[in-house]
C-alpha positions in Angstrom: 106.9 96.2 84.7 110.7 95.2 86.2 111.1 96.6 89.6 113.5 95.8 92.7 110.2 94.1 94.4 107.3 92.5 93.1 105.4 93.7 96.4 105.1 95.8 99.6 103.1 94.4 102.3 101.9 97.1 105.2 100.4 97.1 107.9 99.2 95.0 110.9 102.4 93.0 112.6 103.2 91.4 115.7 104.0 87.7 117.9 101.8 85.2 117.9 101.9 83.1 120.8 99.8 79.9 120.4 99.8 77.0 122.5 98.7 73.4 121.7 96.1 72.2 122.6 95.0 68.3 123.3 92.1 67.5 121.8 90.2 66.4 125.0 86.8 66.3 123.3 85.7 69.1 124.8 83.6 71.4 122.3 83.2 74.6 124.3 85.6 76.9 126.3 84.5 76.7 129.0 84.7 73.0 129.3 88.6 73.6 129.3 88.9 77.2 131.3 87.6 77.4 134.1 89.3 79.3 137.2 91.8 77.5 139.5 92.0 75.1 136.6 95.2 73.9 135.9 94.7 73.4 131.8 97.4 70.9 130.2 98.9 72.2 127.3 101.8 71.3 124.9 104.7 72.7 122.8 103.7 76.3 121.7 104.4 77.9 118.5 105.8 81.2 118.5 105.9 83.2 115.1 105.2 86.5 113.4 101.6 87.1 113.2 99.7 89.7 111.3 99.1 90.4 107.9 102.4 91.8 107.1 104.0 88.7 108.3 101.4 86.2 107.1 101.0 87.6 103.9 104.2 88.6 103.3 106.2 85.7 104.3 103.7 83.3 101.9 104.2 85.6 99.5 107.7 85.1 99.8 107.8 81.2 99.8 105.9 81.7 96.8 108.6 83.4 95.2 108.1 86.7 95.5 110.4 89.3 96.2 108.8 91.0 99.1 109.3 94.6 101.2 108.4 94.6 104.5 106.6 98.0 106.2 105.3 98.4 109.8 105.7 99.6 113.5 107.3 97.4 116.3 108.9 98.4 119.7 112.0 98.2 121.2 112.1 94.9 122.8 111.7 91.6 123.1 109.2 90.7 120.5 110.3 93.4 118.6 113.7 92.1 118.1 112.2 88.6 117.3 110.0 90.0 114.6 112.2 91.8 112.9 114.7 89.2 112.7 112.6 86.7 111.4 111.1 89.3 108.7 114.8 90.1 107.6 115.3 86.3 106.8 112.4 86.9 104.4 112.7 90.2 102.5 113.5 93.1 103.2 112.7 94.6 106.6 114.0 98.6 105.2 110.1 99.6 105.9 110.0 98.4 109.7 110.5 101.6 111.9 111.0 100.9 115.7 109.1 103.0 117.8 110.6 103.9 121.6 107.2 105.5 122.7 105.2 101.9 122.3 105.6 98.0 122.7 105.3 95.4 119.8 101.8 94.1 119.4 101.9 90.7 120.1 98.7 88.0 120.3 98.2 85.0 122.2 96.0 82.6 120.0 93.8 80.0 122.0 93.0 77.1 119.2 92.0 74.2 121.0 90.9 71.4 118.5 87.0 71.6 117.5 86.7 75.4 119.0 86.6 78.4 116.9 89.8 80.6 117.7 89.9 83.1 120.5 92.6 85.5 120.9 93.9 87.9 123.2 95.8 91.0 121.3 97.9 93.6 122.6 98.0 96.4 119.8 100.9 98.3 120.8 103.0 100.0 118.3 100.0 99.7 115.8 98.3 102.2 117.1 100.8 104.7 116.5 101.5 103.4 112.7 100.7 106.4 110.4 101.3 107.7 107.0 104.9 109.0 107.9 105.8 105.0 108.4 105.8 105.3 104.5 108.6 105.6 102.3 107.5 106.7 99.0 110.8 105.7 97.4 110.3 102.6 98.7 106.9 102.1 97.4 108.0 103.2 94.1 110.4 100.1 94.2 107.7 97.9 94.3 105.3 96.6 91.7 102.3 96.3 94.4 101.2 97.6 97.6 99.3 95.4 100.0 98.1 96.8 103.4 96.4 94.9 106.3 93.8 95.2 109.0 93.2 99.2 109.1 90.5 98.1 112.1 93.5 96.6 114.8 95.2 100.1 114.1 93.6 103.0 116.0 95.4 105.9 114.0 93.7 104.0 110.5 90.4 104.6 111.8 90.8 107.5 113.8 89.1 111.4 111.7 86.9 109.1 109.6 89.9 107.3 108.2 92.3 110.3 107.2 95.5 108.8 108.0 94.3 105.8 105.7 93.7 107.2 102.6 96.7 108.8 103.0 98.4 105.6 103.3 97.1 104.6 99.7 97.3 108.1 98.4 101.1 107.8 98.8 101.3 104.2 97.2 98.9 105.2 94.1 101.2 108.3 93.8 104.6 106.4 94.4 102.7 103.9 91.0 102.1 100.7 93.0 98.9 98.9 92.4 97.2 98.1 95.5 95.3 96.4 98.0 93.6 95.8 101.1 92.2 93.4 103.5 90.5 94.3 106.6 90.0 92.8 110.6 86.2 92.5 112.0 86.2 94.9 115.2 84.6 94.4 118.4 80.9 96.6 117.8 81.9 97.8 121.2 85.3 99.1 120.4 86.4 102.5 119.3 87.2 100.6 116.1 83.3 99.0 116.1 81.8 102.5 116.3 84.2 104.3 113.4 82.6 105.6 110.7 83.5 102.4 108.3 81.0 103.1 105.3 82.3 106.8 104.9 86.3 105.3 105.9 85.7 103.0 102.6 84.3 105.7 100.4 87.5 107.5 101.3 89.9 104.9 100.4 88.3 102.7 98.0 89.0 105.0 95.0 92.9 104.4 95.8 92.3 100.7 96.3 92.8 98.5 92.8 91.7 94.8 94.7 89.7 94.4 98.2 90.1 92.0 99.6 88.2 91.4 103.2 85.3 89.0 104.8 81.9 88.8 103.6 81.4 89.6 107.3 83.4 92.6 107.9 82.1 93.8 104.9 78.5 93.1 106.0 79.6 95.0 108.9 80.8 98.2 107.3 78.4 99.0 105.1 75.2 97.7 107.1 75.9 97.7 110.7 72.6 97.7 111.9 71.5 94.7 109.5 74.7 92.7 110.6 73.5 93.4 114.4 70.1 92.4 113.7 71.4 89.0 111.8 74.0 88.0 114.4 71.2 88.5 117.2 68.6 86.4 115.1 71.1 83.5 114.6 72.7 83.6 118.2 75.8 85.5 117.6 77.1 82.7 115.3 79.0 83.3 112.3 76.6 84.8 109.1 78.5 82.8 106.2 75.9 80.2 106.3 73.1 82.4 106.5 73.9 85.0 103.7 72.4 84.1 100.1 74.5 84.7 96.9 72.0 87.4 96.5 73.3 89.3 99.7 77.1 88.5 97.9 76.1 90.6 95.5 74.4 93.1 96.8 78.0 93.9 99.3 80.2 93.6 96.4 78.4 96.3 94.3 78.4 98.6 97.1 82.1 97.8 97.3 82.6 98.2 93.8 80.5 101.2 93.8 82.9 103.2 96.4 85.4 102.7 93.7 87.3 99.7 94.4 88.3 97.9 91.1 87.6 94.5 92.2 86.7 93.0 95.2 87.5 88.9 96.3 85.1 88.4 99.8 86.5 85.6 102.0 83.8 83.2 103.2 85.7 80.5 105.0 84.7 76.9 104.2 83.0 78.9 101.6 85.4 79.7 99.9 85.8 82.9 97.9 83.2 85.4 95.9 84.7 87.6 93.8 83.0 90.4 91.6 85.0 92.9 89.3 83.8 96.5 87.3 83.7 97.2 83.8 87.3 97.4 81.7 87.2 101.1 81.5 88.2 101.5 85.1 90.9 99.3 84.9 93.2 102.2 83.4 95.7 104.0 86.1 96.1 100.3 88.2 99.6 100.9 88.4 102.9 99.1 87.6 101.4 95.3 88.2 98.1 95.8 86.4 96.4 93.0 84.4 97.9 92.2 81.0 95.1 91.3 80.0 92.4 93.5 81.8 89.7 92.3 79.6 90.1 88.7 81.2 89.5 90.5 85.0 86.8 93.1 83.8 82.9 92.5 84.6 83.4 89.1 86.1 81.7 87.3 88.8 83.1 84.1 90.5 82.8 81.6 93.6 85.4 79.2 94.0 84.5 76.9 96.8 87.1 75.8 99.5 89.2 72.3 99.6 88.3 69.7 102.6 91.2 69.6 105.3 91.0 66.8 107.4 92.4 66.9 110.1 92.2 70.7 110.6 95.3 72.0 112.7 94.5 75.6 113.1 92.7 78.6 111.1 95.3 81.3 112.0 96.2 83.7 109.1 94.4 81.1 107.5 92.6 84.3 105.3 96.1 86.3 104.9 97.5 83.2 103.5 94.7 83.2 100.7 95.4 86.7 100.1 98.8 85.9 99.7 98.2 83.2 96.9 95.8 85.5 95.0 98.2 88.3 94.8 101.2 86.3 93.8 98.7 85.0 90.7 97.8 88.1 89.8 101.3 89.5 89.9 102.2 86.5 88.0 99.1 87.2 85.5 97.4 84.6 86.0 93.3 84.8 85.0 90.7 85.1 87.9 89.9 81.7 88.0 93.8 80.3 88.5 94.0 83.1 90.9 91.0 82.3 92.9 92.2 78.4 93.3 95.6 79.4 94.2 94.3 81.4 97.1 92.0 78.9 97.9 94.8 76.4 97.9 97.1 78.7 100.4 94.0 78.9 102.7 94.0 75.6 102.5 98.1 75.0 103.3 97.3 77.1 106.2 94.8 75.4 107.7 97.6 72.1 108.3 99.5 74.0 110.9 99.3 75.9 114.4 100.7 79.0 113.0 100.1 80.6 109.8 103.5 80.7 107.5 105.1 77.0 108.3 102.8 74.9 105.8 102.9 77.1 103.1 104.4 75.5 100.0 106.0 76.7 97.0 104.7 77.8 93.9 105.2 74.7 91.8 104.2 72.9 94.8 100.9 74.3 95.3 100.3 74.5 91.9 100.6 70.4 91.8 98.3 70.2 94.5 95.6 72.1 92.8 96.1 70.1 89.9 95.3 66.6 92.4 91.7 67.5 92.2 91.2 67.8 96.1 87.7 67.5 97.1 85.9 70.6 97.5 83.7 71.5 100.7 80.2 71.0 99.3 77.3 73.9 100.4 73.9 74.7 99.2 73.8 76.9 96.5 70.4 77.8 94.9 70.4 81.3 93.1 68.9 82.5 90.1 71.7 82.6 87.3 74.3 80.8 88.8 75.4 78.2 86.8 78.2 75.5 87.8 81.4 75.2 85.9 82.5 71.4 85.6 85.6 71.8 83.9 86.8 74.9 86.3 85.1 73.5 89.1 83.9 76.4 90.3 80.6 79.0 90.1 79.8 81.4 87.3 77.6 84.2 88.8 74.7 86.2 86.5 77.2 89.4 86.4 79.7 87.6 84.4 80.9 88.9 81.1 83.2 85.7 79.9 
């Protein structure tokens, strides 16, 4: 269906500040910062961050026509953001608000350390369904909105204000999506009600798209807790079987999303649809072909990237190439390499958007057969596709 944009993206925006590190051969933080420490650093790269930049911006490179929508302030960073997102779409949705500051996040990515960063929410915490523009929605093909946990009004009354986010995009006839932020447990976001916030907005959401963790986190806190203190806070990627996959994704699927694609890092992506039936009332850039996308379930692993630069927006930026494969329509297996493949771009740079490649571009790299990250993968009724080169689970149909 022909409309003025192929997609919206919503949601989370602000500055990313991230300066460059050395790589010293130090492995832990605390090795570098320390107090009275004076800590050598190099050129820093200063950019949009967020999903509404990440996204949106790779989006754009990868041909898309693309409508900004967010909440910034009136300053500084503000004024930066918006004229870098003008340069990339249209910035029509992004509404300055005088109350509140642009959100704006310092990244610390020294080489060999897992990313740290220091966030300032500001105007995201006042972003609410009146930020919306249903004419505006109604332009677009698609509606993507990101990380509902960084935006306390999202979360806030069990989630009202965000279903009424996707009630307005399903009503304007957008199909949409989602991808979500792991809180802090501790946070007013960690304690929200996140099972009953998805079974709120999950009917309105066509494709989720979030971590196996966060998603771990939502619908079994208390399991997560107990995992993360059994494994010494680490990161559950590794410890999750395809089994436990499953199990998340049919809860997803069961709250009424249509489809749901669970990052897993170097894991790459799991992703587990419903039945064709439901696949009716998607909205203006529903499958083609829904049969090819109904009662499938996938794993595509991840490319090696050697050297590694930085991880940031590394998962928007996979979400990005997914979406611009679907909108193109594309199957679920092209559309699962291609966001591998952005995930991959991403991972070459300090920021998130600079290494991003065209379309034709990364579609010649996925055709260079780039080595995949290898992992152990023993499940009952998984069977490996050679020519693909990717995982068929037991709960698919093709």
């Amino acid at each position: 269906m022909s409309k003025e944009f192929d997609v919206m993206v919503a949601g989370h925006l602000c500055c990313d500040i991230i300066p460059c590190f050395p790589d010293t051969g130090a492995r832990s933080l605390s090795e570098i910062l320390r107090p009275g420490k004076l800590v050598h650093v190099e050129e820093a790269a200063i950019s949009t961050g967020g999903p509404v930049s990440n996204t949106g911006i790779a989006l754009k490179k990868l041909g898309n026509r693309v409508c900004f929508c967010a909440r910034i302030g009136n300053d500084d960073f503000g004024r930066l953001i918006q004229d870098r997102l003008k340069a990339c779409g249209s910035a029509e949705g992004i509404k300055v608000a005088a109350e509140s500051g642009s959100s704006y996040t310092v990244v610390l990515a020294p080489p060999g350390i897992d990313r740290i960063f220091l966030h300032n929410p500001g105007a995201n915490d006042t972003f609410s369904s009146e930020d919306l523009s249903p004419q505006l929605i109604a332009k677009c093909r698609h509606f993507h909105f990101g990380y509902p946990p960084l935006m306390r009004r999202m979360f806030e009354q069990e989630g009202r204000e965000l279903q009424r986010v996707f009630e307005i995009a399903k009503q304007a006839g957008a199909t949409t999506s989602c991808d979500m932020a792991l809180p802090d447990p501790a946070s007013p976001s960690g304690r929200a009600p996140w099972k009953k916030i998805l079974a709120k907005i999950l009917p309105y959401v066509d494709i989720y798209l979030p971590s196996v963790e966060e998603s771990f986190f939502m619908l079994e806190p208390e399991r997560f807790m107990e995992m993360k203190k059994a494994h010494g806070g680490a990161d559950l990627i590794n410890y999750l079987s395809p089994l436990d996959y499953s199990r998340i994704a049919d809860q997803l699927l069961a709250l009424g999303t249509k489809m749901t694609a669970l990052k897993t890092g170097h894991r790459g992506y799991y992703f587990k649809t419903r039945s064709q039936d439901c696949f009716n009332g998607m909205g203006a850039a529903r499958p083609g072909r829904p049969e090819q996308w109904a009662s499938r379930e996938l794993w595509c692993p991840a490319f090696v990237c050697n050297p590694l630069a930085s991880a940031t927006g590394s998962g928007d930026s996979s979400i990005a190439g997914f979406l611009a494969a679907f909108l193109k329509g594309l199957s679920p297996e092209a559309s699962l390499k291609t966001a591998i493949c952005l995930g991959w771009q991403n991972l070459q740079a300090l920021d998130a958007v600079s290494s991003i490649r065209s379309w034709d571009e990364t579609q010649s790299a996925i055709k260079e057969d780039l080595p995949l990250i290898p992992f152990p993968f023993d499940a009952p009724g998984w069977k490996w596709d050679a020519s693909l080169k990717l995982w068929v689970g037991p709960g698919n149909s093709l």
